[in-house]
Each structure stands twice: as structure tokens, then as C-alpha cells.
N, C-alpha and C positions, 0 to 999 in steps of 0.2 A: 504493500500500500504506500510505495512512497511518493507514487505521484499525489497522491490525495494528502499527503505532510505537504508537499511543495506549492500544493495549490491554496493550502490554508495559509503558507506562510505570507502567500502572494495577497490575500484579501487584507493582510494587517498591516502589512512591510508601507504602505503609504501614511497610514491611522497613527504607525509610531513613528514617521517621519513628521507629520505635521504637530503633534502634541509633545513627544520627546524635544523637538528642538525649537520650540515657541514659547519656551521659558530661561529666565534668570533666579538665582536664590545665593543670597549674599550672608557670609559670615565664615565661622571654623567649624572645626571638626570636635568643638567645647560644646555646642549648643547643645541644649537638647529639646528645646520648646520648636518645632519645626515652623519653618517662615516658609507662606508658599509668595510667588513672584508676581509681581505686579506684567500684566501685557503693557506692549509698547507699542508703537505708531506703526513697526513693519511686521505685528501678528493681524493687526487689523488689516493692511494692504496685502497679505498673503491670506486670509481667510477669505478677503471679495475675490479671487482667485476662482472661478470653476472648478472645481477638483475634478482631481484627474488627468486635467489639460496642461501634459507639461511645458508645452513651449510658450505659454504664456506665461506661466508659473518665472519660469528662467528668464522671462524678461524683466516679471516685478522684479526675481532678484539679484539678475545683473544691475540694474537701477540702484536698488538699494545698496548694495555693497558700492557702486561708485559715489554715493553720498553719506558712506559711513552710516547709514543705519543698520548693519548687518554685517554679519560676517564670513569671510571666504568660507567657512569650515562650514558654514551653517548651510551655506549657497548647496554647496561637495556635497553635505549628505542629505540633499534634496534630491540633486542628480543620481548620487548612488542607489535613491531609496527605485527610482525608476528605473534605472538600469538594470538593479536585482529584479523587480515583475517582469523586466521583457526577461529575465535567466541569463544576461550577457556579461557576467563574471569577468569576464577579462578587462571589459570596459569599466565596470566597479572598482576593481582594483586600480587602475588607471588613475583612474578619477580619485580616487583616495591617497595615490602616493602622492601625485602631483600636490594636493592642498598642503600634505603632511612634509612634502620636499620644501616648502616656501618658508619655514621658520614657524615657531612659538608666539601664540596671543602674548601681548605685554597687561590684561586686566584678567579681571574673575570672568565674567559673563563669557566673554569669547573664549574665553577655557572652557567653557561646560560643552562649545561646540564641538573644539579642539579634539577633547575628550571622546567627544559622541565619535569623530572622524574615524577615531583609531578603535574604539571599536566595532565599528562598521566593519573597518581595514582585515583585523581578524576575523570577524565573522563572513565577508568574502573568501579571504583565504583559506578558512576551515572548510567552505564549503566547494573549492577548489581541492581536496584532502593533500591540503600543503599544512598537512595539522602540526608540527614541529614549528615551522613559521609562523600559524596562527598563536598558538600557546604562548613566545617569546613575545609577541606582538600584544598582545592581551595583559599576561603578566607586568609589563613594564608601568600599566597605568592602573594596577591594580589598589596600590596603596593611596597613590593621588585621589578617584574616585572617592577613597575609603575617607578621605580626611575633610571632605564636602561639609556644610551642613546641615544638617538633617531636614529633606526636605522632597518633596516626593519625585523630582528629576534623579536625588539622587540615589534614592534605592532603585528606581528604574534602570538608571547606567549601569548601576551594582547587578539588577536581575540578567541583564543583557549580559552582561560581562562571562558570571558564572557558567551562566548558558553557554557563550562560545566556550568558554574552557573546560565545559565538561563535555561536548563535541568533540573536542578537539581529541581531549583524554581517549573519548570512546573509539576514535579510529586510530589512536597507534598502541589500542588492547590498553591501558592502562585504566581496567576497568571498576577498581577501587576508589583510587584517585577520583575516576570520573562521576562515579556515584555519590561521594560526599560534598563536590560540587554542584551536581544537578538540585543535590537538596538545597545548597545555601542559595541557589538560584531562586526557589519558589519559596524561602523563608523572604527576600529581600522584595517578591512579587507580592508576597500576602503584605510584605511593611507599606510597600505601596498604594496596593488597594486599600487600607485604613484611613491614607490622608486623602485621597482621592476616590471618592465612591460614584462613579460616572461610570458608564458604558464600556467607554474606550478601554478604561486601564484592566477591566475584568477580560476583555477581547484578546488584549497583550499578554495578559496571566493564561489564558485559555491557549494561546500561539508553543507559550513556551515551555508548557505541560505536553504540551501534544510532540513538542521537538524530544521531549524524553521517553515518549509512548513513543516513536516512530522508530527511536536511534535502538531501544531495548528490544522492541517485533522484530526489525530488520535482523538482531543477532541474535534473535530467536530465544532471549529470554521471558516470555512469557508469564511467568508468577510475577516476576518483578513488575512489570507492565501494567500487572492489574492494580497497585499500590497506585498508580499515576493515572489509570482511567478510573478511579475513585477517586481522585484530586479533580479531572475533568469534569465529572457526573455535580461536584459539589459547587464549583465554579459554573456551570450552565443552570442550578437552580438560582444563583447571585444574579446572572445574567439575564434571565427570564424576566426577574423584576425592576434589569435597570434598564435596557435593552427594546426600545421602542420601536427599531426597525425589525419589523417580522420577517423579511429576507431573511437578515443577516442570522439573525436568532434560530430561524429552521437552516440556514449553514450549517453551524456551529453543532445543530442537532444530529444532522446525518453525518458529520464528520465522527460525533462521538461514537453513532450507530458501526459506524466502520471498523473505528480503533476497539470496541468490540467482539464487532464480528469476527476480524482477524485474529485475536484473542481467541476467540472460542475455538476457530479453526488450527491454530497452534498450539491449542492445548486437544485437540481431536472432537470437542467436544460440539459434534456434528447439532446434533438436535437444538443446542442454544443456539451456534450461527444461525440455523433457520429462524429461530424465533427472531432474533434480534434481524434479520434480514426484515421480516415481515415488515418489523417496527419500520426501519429502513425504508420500505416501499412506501412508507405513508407520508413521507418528507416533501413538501414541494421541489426539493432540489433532485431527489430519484426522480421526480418524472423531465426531467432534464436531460438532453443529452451526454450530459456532463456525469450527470446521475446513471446514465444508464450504462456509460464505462467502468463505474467503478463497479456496477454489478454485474457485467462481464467479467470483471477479474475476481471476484466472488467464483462464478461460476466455472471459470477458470482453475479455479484451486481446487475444486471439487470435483474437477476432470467431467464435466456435465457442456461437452464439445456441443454439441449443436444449439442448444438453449446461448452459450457464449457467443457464439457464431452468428444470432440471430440478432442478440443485442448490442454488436458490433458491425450490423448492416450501414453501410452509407456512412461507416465514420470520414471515407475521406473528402467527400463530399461534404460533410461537416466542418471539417477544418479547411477548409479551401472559400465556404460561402463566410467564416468566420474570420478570414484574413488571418488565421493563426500561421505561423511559423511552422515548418517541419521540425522540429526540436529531439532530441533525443528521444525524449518522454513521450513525443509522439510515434515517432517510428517503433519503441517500447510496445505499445498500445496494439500498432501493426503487425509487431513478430507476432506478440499475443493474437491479432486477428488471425495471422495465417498456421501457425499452432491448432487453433480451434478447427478450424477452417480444413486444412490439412488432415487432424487426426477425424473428422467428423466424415472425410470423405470427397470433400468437395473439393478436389484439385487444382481446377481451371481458376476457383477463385484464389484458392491458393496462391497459384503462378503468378495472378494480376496483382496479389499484394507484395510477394518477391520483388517483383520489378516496379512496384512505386516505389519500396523502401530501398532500391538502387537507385532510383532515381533523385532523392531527396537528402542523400545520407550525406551529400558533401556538403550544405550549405547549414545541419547537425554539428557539424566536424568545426567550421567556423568559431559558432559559438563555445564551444567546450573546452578549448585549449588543452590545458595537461589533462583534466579531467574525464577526455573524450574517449580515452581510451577504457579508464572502469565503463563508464557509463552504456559505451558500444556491447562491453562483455557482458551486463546486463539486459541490453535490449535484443542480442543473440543467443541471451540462456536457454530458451525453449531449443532454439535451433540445435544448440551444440546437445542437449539430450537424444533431439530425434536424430541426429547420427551417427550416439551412440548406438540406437537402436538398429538402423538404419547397415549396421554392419552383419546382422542376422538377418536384412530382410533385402532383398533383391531389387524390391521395386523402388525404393529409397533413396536409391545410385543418383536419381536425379537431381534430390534437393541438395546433397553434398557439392554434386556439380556446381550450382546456383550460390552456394557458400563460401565458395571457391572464387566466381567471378566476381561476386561483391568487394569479395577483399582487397582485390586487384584493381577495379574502377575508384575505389574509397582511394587509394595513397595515388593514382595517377591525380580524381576529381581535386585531390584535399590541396595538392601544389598549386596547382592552376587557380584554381579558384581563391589561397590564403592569397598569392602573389599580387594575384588583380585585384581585391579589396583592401590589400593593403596601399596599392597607388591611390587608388580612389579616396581612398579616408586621406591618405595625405595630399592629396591635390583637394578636397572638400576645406582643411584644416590651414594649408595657406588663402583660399578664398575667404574663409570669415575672418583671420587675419586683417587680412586685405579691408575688406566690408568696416571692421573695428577702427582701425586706424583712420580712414576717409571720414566715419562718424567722428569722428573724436577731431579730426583738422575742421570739419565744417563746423562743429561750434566753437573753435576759436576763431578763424577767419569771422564768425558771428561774434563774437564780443570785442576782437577788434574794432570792425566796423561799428558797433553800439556805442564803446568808449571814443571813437573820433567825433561822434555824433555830440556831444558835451564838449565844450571850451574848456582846456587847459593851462588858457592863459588868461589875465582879465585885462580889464581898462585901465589905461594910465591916465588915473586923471588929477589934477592937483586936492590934497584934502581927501582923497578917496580910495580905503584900502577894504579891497574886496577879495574874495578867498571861497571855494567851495569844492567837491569832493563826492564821487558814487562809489560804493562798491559794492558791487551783486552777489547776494548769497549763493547761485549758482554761476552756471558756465554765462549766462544772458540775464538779465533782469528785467525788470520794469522799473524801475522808479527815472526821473528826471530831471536835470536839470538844466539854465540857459541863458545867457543874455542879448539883448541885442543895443547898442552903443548907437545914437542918435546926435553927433553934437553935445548939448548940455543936458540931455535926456538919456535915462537907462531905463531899458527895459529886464525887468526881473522875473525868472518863474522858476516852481518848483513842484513836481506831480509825484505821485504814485498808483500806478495802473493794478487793479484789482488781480490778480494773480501772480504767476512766476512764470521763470524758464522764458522759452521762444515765443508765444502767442503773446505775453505781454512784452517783449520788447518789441514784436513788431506794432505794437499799438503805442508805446513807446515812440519809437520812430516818426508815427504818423500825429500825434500829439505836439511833437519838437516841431518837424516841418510847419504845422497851421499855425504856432506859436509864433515864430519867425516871420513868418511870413505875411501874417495880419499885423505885428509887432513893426514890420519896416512901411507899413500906413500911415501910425503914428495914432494907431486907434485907442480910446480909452480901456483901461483895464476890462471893466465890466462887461463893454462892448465885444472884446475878443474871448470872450470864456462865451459869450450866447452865440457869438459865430463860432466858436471851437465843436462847440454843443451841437449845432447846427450838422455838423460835418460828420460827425463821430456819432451821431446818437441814431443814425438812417437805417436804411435797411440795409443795406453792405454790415452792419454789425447783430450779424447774425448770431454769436457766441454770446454779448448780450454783456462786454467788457466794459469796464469803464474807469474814469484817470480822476484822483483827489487831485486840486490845482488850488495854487497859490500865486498871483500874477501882479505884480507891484511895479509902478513907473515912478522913477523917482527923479524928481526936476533938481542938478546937482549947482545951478546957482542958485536958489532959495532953502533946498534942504525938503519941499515938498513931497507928500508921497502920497497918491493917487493906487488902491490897490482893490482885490476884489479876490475874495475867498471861496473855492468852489469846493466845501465838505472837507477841507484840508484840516490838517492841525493848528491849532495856532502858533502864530510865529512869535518867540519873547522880544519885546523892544526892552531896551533899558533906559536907565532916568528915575524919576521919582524919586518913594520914601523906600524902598524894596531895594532900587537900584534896578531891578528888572523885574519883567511880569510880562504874564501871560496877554498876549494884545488879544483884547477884546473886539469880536468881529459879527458881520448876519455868516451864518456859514453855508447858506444857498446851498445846493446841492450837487454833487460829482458830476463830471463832464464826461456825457455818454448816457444816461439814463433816460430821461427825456428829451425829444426833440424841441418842442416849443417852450422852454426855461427861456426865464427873461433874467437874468443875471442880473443882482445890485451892487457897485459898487460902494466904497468908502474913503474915506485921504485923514490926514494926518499933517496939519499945518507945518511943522518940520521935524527932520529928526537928526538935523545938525547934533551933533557931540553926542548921540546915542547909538549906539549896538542893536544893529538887527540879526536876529538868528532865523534860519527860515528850516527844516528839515522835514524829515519822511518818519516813520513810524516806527521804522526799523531802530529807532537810534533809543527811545523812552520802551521800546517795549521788547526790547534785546533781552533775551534770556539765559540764564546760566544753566548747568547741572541739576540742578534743582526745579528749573522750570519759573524759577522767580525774574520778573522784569527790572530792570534797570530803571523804570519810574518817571515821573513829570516831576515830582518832588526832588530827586536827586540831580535831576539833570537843572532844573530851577534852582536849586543852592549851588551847583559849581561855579555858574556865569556870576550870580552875586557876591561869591564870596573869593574866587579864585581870584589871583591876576592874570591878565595878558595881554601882551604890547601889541600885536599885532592879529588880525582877522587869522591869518595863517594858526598862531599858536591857538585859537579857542579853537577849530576844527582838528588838527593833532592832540589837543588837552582831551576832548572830550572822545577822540577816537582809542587817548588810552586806557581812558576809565571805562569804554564799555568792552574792551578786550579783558583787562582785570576781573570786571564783571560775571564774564562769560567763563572765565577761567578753564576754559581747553572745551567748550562746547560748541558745537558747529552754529553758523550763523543763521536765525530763523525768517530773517526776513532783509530784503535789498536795504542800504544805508547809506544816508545823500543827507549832506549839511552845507548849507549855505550862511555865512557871514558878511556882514558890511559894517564899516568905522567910517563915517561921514563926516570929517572935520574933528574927528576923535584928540581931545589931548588927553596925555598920559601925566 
């Protein structure tokens, strides 16, 4: 029954991919009061994720890993957890050294992924029976795991753990060893299921009970086996009640019916397998094709040829409308059909399963690497019996012929074909290369052009010291800034476009251009935010974007200042009993919303010898570690109480209090500050 192990392991291997590695738990291996993990921003964008769908999957989290919300390791054993359902081992292990070649997390959190990698890494390899490798591979992170704090990731890593290394034990016979392991596995699954009483983690306790009922049938210990399908029988009443998908739950049912059956049939104990058969038939998943192989190989072991033969009608036709892969396990299925098929009588169909399973065996051969060769001797077992037989009986002479040429097409097929998919995967492997590096120049050539789009240099004008400043939390931004120089008139603006990334800078873009360009009219403030409106708020803005705007004319022989606030922040002037304050403004509403806004402006008889600060949102509501803002209060006492001589140092001063601030956390939003010193003396 080991295809029926590998297909259960295939129903959970994504369940413990997405719930195993969408947690953090912080502290030592002192605690003992267990802390479960708070979700973060990249379990919620991998949960709106379709399951299942992995190439969307890998693009949330190539994403996320280029913006630091995740981790390479974590990415690895997403990739791995799919690469184990399609059975391509080779690609698993691939994918697992390369993360594990690139160096060590330097925090906690990306350790737990770290972790998870490597034992992926051995439970690949165990199931390659590279078990000496797996064991070494295993053991190394064995104590690290152990030193965690107590919390339900980590007896989960702990239960996985066990598991491989009592695999591992059970294929190179160290079958003591491997036995007091398998226990401390399903002690560290029961600690789990305590802190966690959901569905899932009883599904994962259920996968890895079943991995020690499979590894003990296969070696045909029997009494032992029944000790663990009494652990299973006790975990499916848990299950029943936590367990809402009735699919899943008649799975798990007929899977138990089996590990059973096989039981009863390895203890000889004919009349239970029937019973427990019967139960078996009553399973939604027995009347399934899927169902009805497993009760061919029932029937199979009870040497009841033509009943197997019958239930093995049209299997390749099955896997063929299924898109499935010829795989080992399938061609396994096949000897079994022609076995039946053969000893029941029926030749011709015999013959025609012979030459699909030559026809099919090399692209088997592919996937299996070292392991292809047990596997092969598995899926020819029946074979190499009937010719034992076959030496007393005359008429037999043919199928040895037929065993013969197999063997022969397999190591011609197997060259030819590794050869040619090995060019292909690496002609495939510099194309996304290729593809990556093109993505990656086209958003810089794009934030160049966005940063030329902003003046770096300002007006030389006598009395007037001016200074401003963007920097985008991503590769592009949105926010803006701009002036445009009139003679003795400056034009001032300063926006923030409602999103991030590429669609707001190119609204970005198109906000700067109409600013400029109604700006060298000589229009009033107020005037160019209802023609801005006008422009932007039409139907071409279909996405439904829209720009905070701040737009101020400042007449630099009187000190006037003529301005007009669309939903912006306010800008602090200084002066007064404060020294500075929040300028009190109408704040009209964002540029883009409506098309018929009638904009009002405001002025400001002069601001000679005063301080304009004008900025974007990014700068008061910057966040650190903690997720705490940076504040209107604190950034309000630095301009009152700090000194500085010149526009340039208040934009540097407050650019290093909000890094201080942040203290190593990534930027959450674009950040653009604008100052003016108007006749300023110091």
C-alpha cells in the first residue's frame, strides 16, 4: 500500500506548507508559558493567494522577498512543498540546497524558516533512500529546534524532525533507534495538537502516524503497526469533530480502512480484511477511480485475478484524461494490471499493457534519479515472480522475452531523453535570467526618469533660501514635488498620489506636467488645482486615483503668499508665540475625485522672516518596529525648538530623526519635504 502513504502525504504536504511556515514565536528555550505568533502583512497577501495555484503563489513571493517582507527560506519551502506533490525529488532537493548554499538568517523569525528548509532538505533526501545523508542533515538542527520557545511551530518542526529520523533509521535497519524516534515524533504531535486545536494540525498528526503505519507494513511488521493504527483510529474521532470538510474527513476515512485492511491481510486474517473492505466500499473516495485502484491491489493480494483485472479496466485512459504523469507509481499500478490480467488469462490485454509501460518508462526514469532504480524493482516485482514461474512452464518464454527488451529501450530511452531535458531546463533557466534582469533595469530607467522629473537645483534669488527633497519607499513613487520661477514670482507645489509603485508615479508624472504648465500662465493658485481637477478627474481615470496638492505663489518682492490647499497636510509656517504652527487652511478636497470642484483659495499678507515647511505624509506618519508613527507633535517641536541656519539643514535634520525613528524598518510610505527662509535672519 505505499502508493496510498504517498498519496496521503500529497493531500497535507501543501496544509503544512502554508500553516508551518506563516508563523513567528519569539523568546528561549527558558519559557515555559507558550506565546503563539502574531500574522503579518505577507500571511495575509499569501492567504488571498488561490490555493493551489503555484505560479501565482511565487509571484506574491518573489515580491515579497524583494521588499523584505519575507524570507528566501520561506519562499524555498513553498517551492519545495510543490515540487514534493508533483514526486520530483530531484528538483526538491535543488531547490533546498541552493537556499541553504546562500548563508544563515542574521534574526529569530527567518531562523524558524531557515530551520523549516533543512528539514525539508532531509526529508527529501530520506525519501530519495540517501538515508545516511538525510540522518546527518537532520541531526545537525536537532538541538537548535530543541532550544525554541515553547510554542506550537515548535513542536511541529520537532514532530517533522523525528519523523525524518526515524525514516531514515528504518531504511538503513536501525530499527531500535528508529522506533524510539517515531514515538518522540507523535509525543511532540500530541504537544502540538494541545496548543493548537484546528483541523489542520490533527491532519498533520494523522500524515505522520500513517508515515509509521506504512514504513512498519512495508517491513512487514504487522503487530507493531496495529499500536499506530490505534493512534490513527483515535486521531480520526478528534478529526470528525474538528474537521468541516467532509471530502477531506471520508479521505482520511478510507485511508484508515486500508492501513487496516493491509493489516489484517499481513496478519492472514482473511475474514477481517473482508469486513473492513466492506466498510471501505462505503467511502465516497472507493467509488472513485482513485478508490477503485486501491481495491485492485486488495484484490491483488488475495490472488482474486479477474475481479482485479476488472477494477483496473480503462486505468490508462484515466490517467491520460487526468493529465497525470506516467510516474513510477503509475507504471507500478500497470505491472499490477498486466499481472492480473496475464494470470487471469487474458493475454492480448496483457501484451497492450507491456508495451505502454515501455512506452512510458523513460520519462518515470527522469523523475527518480538515484531512487529509480529501487523503485523500477518494485514496479517489476510481479514480473520477476512470473518468470520464476515461467521456467516450468513453456508458454511463458514470451513474457521473459518482453522483460528483456524493456530493459534495453529503458538505458538506451533514459540517455536520450536525461540529455535533452537537461539542455532545455538550462536554456529555460538563462531565459528567466534574462526576463529578471530586463524587469529589474526597467524600473530603474523608471525612477531615473521620475527623479529628473523634480528640480535639483533651486532659484537664486536674493533673500531667498529654498531646499527640498523625495525619496520613494519603492523602486517608483508617487509623491511630488516642483517649482516654476517667474521673475519676482515662485511658483510652489507639493502632492501625494493615492497609492504606490508604477500607476502612481505615472499619475505623478501627469500631475507635475499640468502643474507647470498652467503655472507658466501665471494662473492663481486656486485656479490651477480646478483646472488640475478638470484634467485628472475625467474618464481616462478609470482606476479612480487621485493626488493631495498643496500649491502656493509667493510674490518674492513683498513676501506675499497667495496658496490653495487640495486635502493636503498642513504646511507649519513659523513666527508667532509657538515660533511655528500648524497653518490653518479650507482643505477642499484631493485633485482627481470630482470633476466639477470649484477650488478656494487663501494668501497670507507676508511671510518675510518666516519658515515654510510644506511635506507629504510619509514624513509624520513614518513608522518604526513597532509600528509607532513618528507624529505631528514631534515633528512640530523639532522646527520650534531645534536650530538651523539654513532650508538645506531643517530637510537633512528632520531626514535624520525619522531614520533614528525607524530604526532598521523598511520605509512605509514615499517622503518629500519642502522648505523656504524668505529674508530669514539668523
Amino acid at each position: 500500500m505505499k502508493k496510498t502513504f504517498q498519496v496521503l502525504i500529497a493531500v497535507a504536504v501543501l496544509t503544512i506548507a502554508f500553516s508551518v511556515s506563516m508563523s513567528s514565536c519569539r523568546g528561549d528555550a527558558h519559557d515555559t508559558n507558550p506565546v503563539e505568533p502574531e500574522r503579518t502583512h505577507a500571511d495575509t497577501l499569501i492567504d488571498e493567494v488561490t490555493y493551489g495555484n503555484e505560479e501565482r503563489l511565487m509571484v506574491v513571493l518573489d515580491s515579497l522577498v524583494d521588499i523584505g517582507e519575507t524570507s528566501i527560506w520561506r519562499r524555498a519551502n513553498f517551492r519545495y512543498s510543490y515540487a514534493r506533490m508533483r514526486q520530483d525529488l530531484q528538483q526538491a532537493v535543488a531547490i533546498l540546497k541552493d537556499v541553504l548554499s546562500q548563508g544563515k538568517p542574521d534574526n529569530f523569525k527567518d531562523s524558524l524558516d531557515y530551520f523549516l528548509s533543512v528539514v525539508n532538505l532531509a526529508e527529501a533526501l530520506s525519501n530519495q533512500s540517501r538515508f545516511e545523508e538525510a540522518l546527518k542533515t537532520a541531526t545537525e538542527v536537532q538541538q537548535p529546534i530543541k532550544a525554541l520557545r515553547v510554542c506550537y511551530r515548535r513542536y511541529d518542526l520537532l514532530a517533522t524532525l523525528y519523523q525524518v529520523i526515524a525514516l531514515s533509521q528504518y531504511g538503513l535497519k536501525m530499527n531500535t533507534e528508529a522506533d524510539k524516534n517515531a514515538e518522540e515524533s507523535y509525543v511532540y504531535a500530541q504537544d502540538a495538537l494541545k496548543l493548537k486545536q484546528t483541523a489542520g494540525p490533527v491532519e498533520m498528526a494523522m500524515t505522520r502516524v500513517a508515515s509509521s503505519i506504512a514504513r512498519l507494513q512495508l517491513n512487514k511488521r504487522f503487530d507493531d503497526a496495529e499500536k499506530w493504527i490505534g493512534r490513527y483510529d483515535s486521531l480520526m474521532k478528534v478529526l470528525e469533530v474538528r474537521e468541516n470538510d467532509t471530502f477531506t474527513f471520508d479521505l482520511f476515512k478510507a485511508y484508515g480502512d486500508i492501513y487496516h485492511m493491509t493489516n489484517a491481510l499481513g496478519q492472514k486474517q482473511f475474514e477481517k480484511a473482508d469486513s473492513v473492505y466492506k466498510e471501505y466500499l462505503k467511502t465516497d473516495f472507493a467509488k472513485t477511480y482513485d478508490g477503485r485502484v486501491n481495491s485492485s491491489e486488495y484484490f491483488f493480494q488475495t490472488e482474486r485475478w479477474s475481479e482485479c483485472a476488472d477494477l483496473l479496466g480503462g486505468y490508462e485512459a484515466y490517467v491520460s484524461s487526468n493529465g497525470t504523469d506516467y510516474s513510477l507509481d503509475v507504471l507500478k499500478t500497470l505491472s499490477m494490471k498486466f499481472t492480473a490480467n496475464y494470470k487471469a488469462g487474458r493475454r492480448d490485454t496483457a501484451l497492450h499493457v507491456a508495451n505502454t509501460i515501455i512506452e512510458h518508462i523513460d520519462s518515470a526514469i527522469i523523475r527518480e534519479r538515484e531512487s529509480s532504480a529501487t523503485e523500477m524493482a518494485t514496479i517489476y516485482e510481479t514480473n520477476k515472480k512470473d518468470a520464476e514461474i515461467a521456467q516450468q512452464k513453456i508458454e511463458l518464454s514470451q513474457q521473459r522475452l518482453i522483460g528483456l527488451i524493456i530493459a534495453i529501450v529503458l538505458l538506451i530511452i533514459f540517455f536520450v531523453i536525461y540529455t535533452f531535458l537537461r539542455r532545455r531546463a538550462a536554456q529555460r533557466m538563462a531565459e528567466m535570467r534574462a526576463k529578471q534582469e530586463r524587469i529589474e533595469g526597467e524600473l530603474q530607467i523608471a525612477r531615473n526618469i521620475q527623479m529628473s522629473m523634480v528640480p535639483s537645483q533651486f532659484p537664486d534669488y536674493p533673500g531667498l533660501d529654498m531646499f527640498a527633497s523625495m525619496s520613494p519607499a519603492k523602486e517608483v513613487g508617487g509623491d511630488l514635488y516642483g517649482y516654476v520661477f517667474l521673475g519676482d514670482k515662485l511658483y510652489i507645489a507639493i502632492g501625494d498620489v493615492s497609492g504606490k509603485g508604477v500607476p502612481a508615479s505615472l499619475f505623478m508624472a501627469q500631475a507635475t506636467r499640468l502643474f507647470r504648465t498652467l503655472a507658466a500662465q501665471q494662473m492663481m493658485p486656486a485656479e490651477i488645482c480646478t483646472r488640475m481637477n478638470e484634467a485628472l478627474s475625467g474618464d481616462d481615470n478609470e482606476s479612480g486615483m487621485f493626488v493631495t496638492f498643496w500649491l502656493g505663489l509667493l510674490d518674492l518682492k513683498s513676501g506675499h503668499l497667495d496658496f490653495c490647499n487640495a486635502g493636503h497636510n498642513p504646511p507649519i509656517i513659523g513666527g508667532g508665540e509657538n515660533h511655528a504652527d500648524f497653518l490653518e487652511m479650507i482643505p477642499n478636497a484631493p485633485i482627481g475625485l470630482w470633476p466639477d470642484m470649484e477650488y478656494e483659495g487663501e494668501e497670507i499678507d507676508t511671510i518675510k522672516g518666516r519658515l515654510l515647511f510644506v511635506y507629504t505624509d510619509g514624513l509624520n506618519e513614518a513608522e518604526n518596529l513597532q509600528q509607532e508613527q513618528f507624529g505631528d507633535d514631534r515633528m512640530l517641536d523639532i522646527l520650534r525648538t531645534a536650530h538651523f541656519d539654513t532650508a538645506h539643514q531643517v530637510i537633512d535634520g528632520l531626514k535624520a530623526e525619522v531614520e533614528q525613528h525607524r530604526n532598521g524598518a523598511e520605509p512605509n510610505d514615499d517622503l518629500t519635504m519642502m522648505c523656504i527662509f524668505y529674508s530669514w535672519k539668523i
